[in-house]
LUMMITI-124853 format. One record per atom (N, C-alpha, C, O): residue in one letter; y negated, z, x. Coordinates in steps of 0.001 Angstrom, whole numbers, padded with zeros to 6 digits, always signed. Example, Ala and Ser with C-alpha at 12.3 -4.5 7.8 and 13.67 -1.06 7.14 Angstrom:
REM LUMMITI-124853
A+005690+007800+013190
A+004500+007800+012300
A+003300+007800+013200
A+003319+008465+014236
S+002250+007080+012850
S+001060+007140+013670
S-000030+007870+012900
S-001138+008039+013409
END
This chain:
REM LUMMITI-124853
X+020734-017474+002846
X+020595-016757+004110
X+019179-016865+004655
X+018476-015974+005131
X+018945-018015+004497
X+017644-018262+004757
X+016228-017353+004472
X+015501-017006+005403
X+015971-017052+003181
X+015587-016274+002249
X+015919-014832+002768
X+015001-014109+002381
X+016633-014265+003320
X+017551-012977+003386
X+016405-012616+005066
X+015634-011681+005282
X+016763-013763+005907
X+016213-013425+007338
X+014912-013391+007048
X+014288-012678+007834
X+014028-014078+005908
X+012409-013891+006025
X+012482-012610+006012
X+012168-011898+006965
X+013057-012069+004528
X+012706-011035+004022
X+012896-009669+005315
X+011915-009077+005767
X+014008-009438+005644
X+014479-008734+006994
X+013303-008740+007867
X+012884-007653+008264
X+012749-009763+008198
X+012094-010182+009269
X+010538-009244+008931
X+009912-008708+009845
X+010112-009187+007506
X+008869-008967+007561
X+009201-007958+007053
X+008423-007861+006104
X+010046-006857+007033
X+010543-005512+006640
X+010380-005005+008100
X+009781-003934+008200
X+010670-005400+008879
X+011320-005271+010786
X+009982-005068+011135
X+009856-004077+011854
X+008642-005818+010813
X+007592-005978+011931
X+006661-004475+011289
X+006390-003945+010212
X+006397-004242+013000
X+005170-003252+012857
X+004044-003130+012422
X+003701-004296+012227
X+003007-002320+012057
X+002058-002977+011293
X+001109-003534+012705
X+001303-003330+013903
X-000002-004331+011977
X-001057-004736+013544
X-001798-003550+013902
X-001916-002571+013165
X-002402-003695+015315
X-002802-003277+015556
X-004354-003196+015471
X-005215-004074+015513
X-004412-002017+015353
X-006332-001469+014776
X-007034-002635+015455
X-006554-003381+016308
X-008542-002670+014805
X-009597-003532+015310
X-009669-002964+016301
X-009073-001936+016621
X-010603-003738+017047
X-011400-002918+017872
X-012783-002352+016973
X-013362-002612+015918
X-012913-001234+018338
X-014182-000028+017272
X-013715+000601+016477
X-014557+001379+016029
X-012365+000753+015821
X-012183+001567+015186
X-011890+003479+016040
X-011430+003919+017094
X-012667+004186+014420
X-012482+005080+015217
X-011719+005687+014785
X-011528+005810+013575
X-010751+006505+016150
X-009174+007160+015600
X-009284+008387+016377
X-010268+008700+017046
X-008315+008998+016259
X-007781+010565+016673
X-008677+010581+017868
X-009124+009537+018343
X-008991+011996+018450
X-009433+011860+019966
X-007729+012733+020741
X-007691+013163+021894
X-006936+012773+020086
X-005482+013423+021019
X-004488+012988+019887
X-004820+012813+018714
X-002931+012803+020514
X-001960+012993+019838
X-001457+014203+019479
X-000451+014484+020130
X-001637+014656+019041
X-000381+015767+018821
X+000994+015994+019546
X+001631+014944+019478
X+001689+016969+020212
X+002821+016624+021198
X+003688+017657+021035
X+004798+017603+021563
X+003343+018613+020367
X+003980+020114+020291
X+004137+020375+018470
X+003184+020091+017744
X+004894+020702+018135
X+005319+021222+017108
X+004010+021322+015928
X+003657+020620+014981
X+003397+022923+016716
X+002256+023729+015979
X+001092+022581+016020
X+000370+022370+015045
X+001002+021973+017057
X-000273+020422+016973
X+000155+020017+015755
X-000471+020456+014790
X+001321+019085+015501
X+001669+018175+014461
X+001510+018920+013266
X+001186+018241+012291
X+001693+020487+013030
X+001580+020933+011903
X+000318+020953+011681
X+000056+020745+010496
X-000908+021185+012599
X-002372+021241+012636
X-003060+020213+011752
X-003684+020252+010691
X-002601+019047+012834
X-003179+017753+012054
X-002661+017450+010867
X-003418+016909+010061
X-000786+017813+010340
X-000980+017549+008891
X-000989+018084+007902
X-000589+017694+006805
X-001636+019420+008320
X-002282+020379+007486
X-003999+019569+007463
X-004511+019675+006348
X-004774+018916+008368
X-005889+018441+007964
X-005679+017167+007452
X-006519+016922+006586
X-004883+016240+007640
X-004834+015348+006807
X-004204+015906+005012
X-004523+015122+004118
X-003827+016484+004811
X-003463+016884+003610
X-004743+017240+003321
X-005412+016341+002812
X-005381+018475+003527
X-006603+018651+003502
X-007343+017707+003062
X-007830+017687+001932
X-007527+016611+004159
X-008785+015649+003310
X-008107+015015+002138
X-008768+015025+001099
X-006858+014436+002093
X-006609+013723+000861
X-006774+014603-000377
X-007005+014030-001442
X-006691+015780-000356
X-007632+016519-001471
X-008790+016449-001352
X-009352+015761-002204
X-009546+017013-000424
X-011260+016671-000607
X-011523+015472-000965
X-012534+015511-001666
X-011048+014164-000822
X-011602+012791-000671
X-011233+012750-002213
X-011874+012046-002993
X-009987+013671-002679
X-009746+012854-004122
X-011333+014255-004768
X-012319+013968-005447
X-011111+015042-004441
X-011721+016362-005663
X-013497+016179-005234
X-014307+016862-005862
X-014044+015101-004005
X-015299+015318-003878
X-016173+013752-003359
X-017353+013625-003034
X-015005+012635-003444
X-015398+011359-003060
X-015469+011808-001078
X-015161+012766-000369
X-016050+010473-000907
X-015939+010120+000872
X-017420+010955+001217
X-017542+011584+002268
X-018479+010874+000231
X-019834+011246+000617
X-019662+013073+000682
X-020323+013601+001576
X-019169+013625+000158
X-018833+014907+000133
X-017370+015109+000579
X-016973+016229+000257
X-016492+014403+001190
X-015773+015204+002284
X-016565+015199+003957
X-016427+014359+004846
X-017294+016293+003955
X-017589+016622+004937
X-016413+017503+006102
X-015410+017975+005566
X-016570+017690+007605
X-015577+017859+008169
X-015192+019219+008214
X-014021+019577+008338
X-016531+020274+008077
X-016594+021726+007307
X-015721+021877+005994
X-014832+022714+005834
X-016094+021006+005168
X-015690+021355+003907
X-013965+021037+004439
X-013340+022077+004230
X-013112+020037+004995
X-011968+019703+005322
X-011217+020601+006052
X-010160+020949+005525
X-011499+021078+007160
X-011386+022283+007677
X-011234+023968+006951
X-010280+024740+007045
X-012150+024100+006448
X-011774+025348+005416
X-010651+024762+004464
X-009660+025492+004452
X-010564+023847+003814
X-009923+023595+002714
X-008265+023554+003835
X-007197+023632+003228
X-008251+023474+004864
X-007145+023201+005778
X-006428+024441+006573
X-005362+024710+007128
X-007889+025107+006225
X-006934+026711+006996
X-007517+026503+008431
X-007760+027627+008868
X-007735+025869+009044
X-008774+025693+010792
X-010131+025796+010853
X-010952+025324+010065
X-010374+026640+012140
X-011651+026238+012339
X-012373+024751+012385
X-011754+023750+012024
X-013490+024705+012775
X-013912+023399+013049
X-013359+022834+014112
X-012808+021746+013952
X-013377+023235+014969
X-013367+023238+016607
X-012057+023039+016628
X-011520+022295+017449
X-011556+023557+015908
X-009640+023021+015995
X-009365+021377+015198
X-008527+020502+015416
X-010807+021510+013945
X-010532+020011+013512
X-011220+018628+014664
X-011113+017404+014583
X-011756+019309+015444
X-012790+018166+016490
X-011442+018055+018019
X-011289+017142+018830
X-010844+019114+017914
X-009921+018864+019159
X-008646+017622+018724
X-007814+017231+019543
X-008708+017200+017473
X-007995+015972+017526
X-008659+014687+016562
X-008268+013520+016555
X-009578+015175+015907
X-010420+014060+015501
X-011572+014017+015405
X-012160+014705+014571
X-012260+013111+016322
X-014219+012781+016785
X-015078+013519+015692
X-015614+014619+015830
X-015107+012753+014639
X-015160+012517+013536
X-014664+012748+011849
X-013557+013274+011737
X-015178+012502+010921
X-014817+012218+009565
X-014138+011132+009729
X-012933+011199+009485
X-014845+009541+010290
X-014269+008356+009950
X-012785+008610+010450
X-011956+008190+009643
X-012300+009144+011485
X-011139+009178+012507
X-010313+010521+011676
X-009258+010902+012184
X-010790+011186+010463
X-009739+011749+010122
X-009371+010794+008837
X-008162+010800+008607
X-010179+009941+007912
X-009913+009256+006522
X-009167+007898+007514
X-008173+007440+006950
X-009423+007379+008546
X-008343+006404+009013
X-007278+006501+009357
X-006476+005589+009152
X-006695+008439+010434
X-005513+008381+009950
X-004510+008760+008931
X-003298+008975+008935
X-005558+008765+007968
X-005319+009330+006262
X-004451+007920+005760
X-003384+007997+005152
X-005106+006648+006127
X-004680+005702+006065
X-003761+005217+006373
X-002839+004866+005637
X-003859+005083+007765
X-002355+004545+008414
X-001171+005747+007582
X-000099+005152+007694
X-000946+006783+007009
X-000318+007791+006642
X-000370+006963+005145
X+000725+006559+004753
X-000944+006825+004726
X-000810+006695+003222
X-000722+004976+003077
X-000590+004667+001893
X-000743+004382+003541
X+000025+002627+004179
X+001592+002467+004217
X+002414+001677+003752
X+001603+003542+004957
X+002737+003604+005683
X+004136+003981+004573
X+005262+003485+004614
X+003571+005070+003569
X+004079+005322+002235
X+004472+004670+001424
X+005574+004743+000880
X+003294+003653+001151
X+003339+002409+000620
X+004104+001493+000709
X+004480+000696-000150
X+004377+001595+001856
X+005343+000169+002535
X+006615+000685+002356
X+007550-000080+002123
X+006790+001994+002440
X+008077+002272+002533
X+008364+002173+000980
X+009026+001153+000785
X+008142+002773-000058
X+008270+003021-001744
X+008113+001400-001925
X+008928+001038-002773
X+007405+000385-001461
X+007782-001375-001896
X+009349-001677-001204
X+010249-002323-001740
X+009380-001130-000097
X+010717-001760+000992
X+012027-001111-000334
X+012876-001821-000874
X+011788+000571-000599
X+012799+000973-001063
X+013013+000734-002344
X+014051+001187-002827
X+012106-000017-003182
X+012191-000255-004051
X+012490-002010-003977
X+012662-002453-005113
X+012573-002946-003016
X+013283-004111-002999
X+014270-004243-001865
X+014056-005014-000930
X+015395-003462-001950
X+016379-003313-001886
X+017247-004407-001952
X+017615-004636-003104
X+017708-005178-001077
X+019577-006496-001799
X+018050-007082-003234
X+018181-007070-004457
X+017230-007359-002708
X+016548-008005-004085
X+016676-009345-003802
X+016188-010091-004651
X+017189-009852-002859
X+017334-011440-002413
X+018724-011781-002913
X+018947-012989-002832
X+019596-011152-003344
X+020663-011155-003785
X+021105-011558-004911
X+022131-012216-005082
X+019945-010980-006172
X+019480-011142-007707
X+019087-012153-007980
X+018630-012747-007003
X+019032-012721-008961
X+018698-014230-009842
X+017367-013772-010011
X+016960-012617-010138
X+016727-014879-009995
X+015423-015084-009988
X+014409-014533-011001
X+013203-014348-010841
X+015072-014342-011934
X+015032-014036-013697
X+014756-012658-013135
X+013620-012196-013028
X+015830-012051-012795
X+015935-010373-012344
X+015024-010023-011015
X+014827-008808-011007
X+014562-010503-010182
X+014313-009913-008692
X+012525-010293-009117
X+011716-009627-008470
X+011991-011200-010041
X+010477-011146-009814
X+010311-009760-010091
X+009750-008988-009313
X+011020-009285-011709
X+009652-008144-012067
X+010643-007265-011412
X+009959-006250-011544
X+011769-006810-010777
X+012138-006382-009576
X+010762-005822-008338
X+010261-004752-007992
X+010602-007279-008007
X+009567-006644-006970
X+007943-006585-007476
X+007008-006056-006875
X+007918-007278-008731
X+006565-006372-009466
X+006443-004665-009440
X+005646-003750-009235
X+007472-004878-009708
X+008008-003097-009691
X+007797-002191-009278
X+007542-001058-009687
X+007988-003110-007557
X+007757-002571-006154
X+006510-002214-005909
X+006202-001120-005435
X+005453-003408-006317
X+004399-003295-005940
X+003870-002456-006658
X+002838-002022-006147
X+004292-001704-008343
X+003748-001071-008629
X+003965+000701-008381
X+003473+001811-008584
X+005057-000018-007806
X+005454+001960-006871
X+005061+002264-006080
X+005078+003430-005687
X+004397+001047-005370
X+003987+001514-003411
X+002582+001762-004204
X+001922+002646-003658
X+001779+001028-005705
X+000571+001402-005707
X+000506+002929-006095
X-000523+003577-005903
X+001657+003487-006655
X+001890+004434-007643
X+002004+005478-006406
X+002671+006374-006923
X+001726+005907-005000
X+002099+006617-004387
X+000649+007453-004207
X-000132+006884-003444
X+000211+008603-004739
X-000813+009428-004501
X-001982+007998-005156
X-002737+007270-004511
X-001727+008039-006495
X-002947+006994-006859
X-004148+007135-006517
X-004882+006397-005861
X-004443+008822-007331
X-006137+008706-006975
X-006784+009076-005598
X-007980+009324-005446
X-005839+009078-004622
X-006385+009098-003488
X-006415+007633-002967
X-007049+007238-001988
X-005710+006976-003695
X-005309+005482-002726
X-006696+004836-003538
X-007500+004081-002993
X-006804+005416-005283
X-008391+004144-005507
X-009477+004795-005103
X-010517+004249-005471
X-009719+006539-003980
X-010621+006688-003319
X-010871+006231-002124
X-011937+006455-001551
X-009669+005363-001490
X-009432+004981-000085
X-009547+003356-000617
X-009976+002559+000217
X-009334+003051-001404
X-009530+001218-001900
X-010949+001705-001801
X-011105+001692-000580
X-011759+002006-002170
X-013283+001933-002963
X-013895+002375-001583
X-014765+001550-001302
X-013796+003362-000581
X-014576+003489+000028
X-014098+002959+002008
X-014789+003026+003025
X-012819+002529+001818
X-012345+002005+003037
X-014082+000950+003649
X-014846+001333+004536
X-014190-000018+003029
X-015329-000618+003519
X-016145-000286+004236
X-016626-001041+005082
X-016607+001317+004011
X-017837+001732+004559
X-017178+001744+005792
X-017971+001417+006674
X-015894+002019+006288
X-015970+002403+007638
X-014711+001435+008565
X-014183+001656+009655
X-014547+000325+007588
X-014179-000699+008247
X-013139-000657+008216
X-012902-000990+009377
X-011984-000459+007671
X-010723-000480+007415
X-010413-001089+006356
X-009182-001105+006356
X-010822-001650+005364
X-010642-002749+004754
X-009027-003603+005015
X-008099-003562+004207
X-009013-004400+006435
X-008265-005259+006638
X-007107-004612+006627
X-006126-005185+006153
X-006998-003318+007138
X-005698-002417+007090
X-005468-001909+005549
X-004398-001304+005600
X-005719-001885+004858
X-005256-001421+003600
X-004810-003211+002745
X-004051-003469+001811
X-005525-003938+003444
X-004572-005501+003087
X-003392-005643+003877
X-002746-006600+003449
X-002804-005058+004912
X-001365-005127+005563
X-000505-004543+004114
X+000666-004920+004147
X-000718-004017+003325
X+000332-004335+002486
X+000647-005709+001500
X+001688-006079+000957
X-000429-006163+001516
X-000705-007533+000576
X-000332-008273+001605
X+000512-009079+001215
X-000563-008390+002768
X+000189-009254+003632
X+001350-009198+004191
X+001805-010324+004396
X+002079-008269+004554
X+003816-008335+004222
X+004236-008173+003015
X+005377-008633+002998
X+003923-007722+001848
X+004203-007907+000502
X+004308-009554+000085
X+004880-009876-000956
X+003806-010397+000838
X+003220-011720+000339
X+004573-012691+001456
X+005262-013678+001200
X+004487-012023+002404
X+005636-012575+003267
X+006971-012392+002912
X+007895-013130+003252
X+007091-010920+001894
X+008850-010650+001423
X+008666-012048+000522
X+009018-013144+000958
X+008050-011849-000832
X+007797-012589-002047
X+008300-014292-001279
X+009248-014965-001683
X+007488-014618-000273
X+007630-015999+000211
X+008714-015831+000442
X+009301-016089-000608
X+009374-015565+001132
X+010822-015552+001716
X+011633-015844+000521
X+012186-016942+000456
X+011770-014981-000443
X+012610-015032-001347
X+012111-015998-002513
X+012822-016191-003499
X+011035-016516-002385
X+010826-017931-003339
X+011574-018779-002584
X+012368-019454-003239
X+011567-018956-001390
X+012022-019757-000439
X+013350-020011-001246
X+013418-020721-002249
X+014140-019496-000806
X+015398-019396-001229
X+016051-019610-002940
X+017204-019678-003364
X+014759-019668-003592
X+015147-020372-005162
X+014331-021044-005467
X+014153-021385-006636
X+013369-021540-004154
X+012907-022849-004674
X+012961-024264-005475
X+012066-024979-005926
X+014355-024371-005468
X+014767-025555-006416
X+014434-025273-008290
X+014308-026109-009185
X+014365-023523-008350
X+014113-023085-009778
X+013022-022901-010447
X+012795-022688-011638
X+012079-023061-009106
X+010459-023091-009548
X+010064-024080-009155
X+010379-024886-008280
X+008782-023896-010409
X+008143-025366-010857
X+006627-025841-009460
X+006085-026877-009075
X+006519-024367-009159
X+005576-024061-008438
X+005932-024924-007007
X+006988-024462-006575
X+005539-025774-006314
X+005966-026862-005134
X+005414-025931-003982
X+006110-025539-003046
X+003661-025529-004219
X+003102-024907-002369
X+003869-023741-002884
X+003952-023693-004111
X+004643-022468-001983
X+005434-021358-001918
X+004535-020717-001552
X+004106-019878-002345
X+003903-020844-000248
X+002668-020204+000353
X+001702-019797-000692
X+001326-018627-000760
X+001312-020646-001455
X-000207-020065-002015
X+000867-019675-003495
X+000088-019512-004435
X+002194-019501-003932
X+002576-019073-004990
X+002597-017761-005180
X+002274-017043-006127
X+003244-017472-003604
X+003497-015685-003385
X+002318-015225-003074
X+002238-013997-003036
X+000972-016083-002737
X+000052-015345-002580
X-000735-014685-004056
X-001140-013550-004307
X-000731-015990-004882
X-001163-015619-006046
X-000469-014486-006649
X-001048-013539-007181
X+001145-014658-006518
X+002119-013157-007637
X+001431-012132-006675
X+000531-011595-007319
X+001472-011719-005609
X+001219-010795-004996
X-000425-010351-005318
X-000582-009258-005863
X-001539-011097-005023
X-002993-010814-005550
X-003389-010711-006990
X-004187-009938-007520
X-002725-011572-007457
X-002516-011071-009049
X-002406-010051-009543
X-003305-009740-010325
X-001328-009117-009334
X-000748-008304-010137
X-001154-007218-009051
X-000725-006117-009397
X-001660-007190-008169
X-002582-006196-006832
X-003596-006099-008051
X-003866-004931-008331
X-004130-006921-008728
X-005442-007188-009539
X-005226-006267-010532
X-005952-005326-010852
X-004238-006586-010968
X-003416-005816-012245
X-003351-004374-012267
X-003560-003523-013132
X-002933-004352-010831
X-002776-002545-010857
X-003763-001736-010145
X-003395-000597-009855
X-004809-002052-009842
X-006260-001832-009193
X-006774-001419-010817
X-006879-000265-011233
X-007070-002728-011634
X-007066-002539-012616
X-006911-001245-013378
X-007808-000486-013743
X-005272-001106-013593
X-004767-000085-014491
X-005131+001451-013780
X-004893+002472-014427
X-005740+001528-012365
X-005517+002938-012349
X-006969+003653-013373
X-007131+004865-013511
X-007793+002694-013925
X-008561+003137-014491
X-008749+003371-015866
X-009750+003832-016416
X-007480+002935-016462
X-006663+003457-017940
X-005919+004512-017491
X-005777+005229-016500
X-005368+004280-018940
X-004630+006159-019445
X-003254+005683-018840
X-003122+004464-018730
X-002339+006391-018482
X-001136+006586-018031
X-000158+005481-019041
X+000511+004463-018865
X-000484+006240-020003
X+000865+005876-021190
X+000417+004197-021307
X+001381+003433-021265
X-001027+003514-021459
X-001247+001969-021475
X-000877+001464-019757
X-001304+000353-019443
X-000251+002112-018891
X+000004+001291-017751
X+001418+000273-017679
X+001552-000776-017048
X+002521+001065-018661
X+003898+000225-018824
X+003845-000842-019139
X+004491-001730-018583
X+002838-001076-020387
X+002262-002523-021033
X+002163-003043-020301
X+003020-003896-020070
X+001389-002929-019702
X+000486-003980-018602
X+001370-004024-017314
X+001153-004837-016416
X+002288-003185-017278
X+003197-003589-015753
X+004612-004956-016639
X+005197-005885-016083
X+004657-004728-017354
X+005649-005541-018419
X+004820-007203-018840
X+005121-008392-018951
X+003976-006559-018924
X+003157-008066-019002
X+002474-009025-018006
X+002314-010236-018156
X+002062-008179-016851
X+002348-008816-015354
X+003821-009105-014796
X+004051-009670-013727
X+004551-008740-015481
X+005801-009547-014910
X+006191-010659-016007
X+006910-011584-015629
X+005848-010629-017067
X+005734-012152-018269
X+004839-012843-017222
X+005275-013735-016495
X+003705-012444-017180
X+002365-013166-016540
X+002869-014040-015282
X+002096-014958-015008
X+004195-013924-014331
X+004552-014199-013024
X+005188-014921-013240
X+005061-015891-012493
X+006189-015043-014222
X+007529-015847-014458
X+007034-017313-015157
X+007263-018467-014794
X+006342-016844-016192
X+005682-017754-016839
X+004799-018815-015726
X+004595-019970-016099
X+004469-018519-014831
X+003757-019268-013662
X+004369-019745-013112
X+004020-020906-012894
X+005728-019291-012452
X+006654-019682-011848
X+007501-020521-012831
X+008279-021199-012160
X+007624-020692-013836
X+008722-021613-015318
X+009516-020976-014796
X+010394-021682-014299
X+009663-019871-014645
X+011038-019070-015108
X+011381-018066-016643
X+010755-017069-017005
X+012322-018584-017193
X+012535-017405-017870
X+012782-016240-018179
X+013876-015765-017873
X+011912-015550-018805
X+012064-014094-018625
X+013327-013369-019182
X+013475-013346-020404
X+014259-012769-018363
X+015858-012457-018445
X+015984-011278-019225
X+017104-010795-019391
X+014599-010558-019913
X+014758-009322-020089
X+014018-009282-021958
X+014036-008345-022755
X+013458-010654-022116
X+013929-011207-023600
X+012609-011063-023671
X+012013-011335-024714
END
């Protein structure tokens, strides 16, 4: 049970809230045709950002590619930085959900079954619009969002704890804290990694990051 309420618990919480200085929307959206506006320009840039990098999505080029004038893209965002951040929180948010729905009753499963379970996870929430997510890994820095694209490594790291918690007596591993940090940054490593191979060599390597976890943990691998 124990194990069950972490996991719940860090499924439940909202993400944090922005730095300060960050720059975001200048309006919400409140009406129908608004909300379709803005996610007709956020769609928009996540094509430009994948088909022209961050240095060439300009807010012209986003706008045509979106069907709006300019002036319709400036009435809800300042900026470039304030449209690729709420590109982010949007494509986070994806993320979290494709890891949540993909560890499912995973506290339920033997230990053997629920690691590469939620390896799994992590490799579905990475698997969501890849090459926009390793144009948003690679260039988040420049504009300071960094720490928000780690809110998935950090409730990802809080499910994992929870549910070591709870079969702790089966691992060899004693600190829990720095165990789930390692499965979780590890195999983050792993699949950062793979988006820069061919498709068909990514199964390998998702199969062998889950040997790679168990084996750390002295568990045996249930799947032979």
């Amino acid at each position: 049970m124990r194990a069950n309420t972490r996991v719940l618990n860090s499924r439940s919480k909202p993400p944090r809230k922005a730095a300060a200085g960050r720059v975001t929307a200048r309006k919400q959206p409140s009406q129908q045709r608004s909300r379709d506006t803005v996610e007709a320009i956020l769609t928009a840039a996540a094509r430009v950002l994948v088909q022209h990098g961050y240095d060439g999505a300009s807010t012209n080029r986003i706008a045509e590619v979106a069907g709006v004038s300019v002036g319709s893209l400036y009435q809800y965002f300042p900026a470039k930085e304030a449209i690729v951040t709420a590109l982010i929180d949007r494509h986070s948010a994806a993320m979290w959900a494709a890891f949540v729905a993909e560890t499912e009753e995973v506290g339920a499963r033997p230990l053997a079954e629920a690691v590469p379970r939620v390896i799994d996870a992590l490799w579905a929430a990475h698997g969501v619009e890849p090459r926009l997510h390793r144009v948003l890994h690679e260039q988040v820095p420049r504009i300071g969002r960094k720490d928000h694209m780690r809110e998935i490594n950090r409730r990802a790291t809080e499910v994992v704890r929870g549910f070591l918690d709870g079969h702790a007596a089966e691992i060899r591993v004693r600190d829990l804290d720095a165990a789930a940090f390692v499965v979780v940054e590890a195999v983050e490593a792993l699949i950062h990694a793979s988006l820069h191979v061919a498709a068909a060599a990514r199964d390998p390597l998702r199969h062998e990051a889950c040997a790679l976890v168990l084996r750390y943990l002295g568990v045996a691998d249930a799947r032979g």
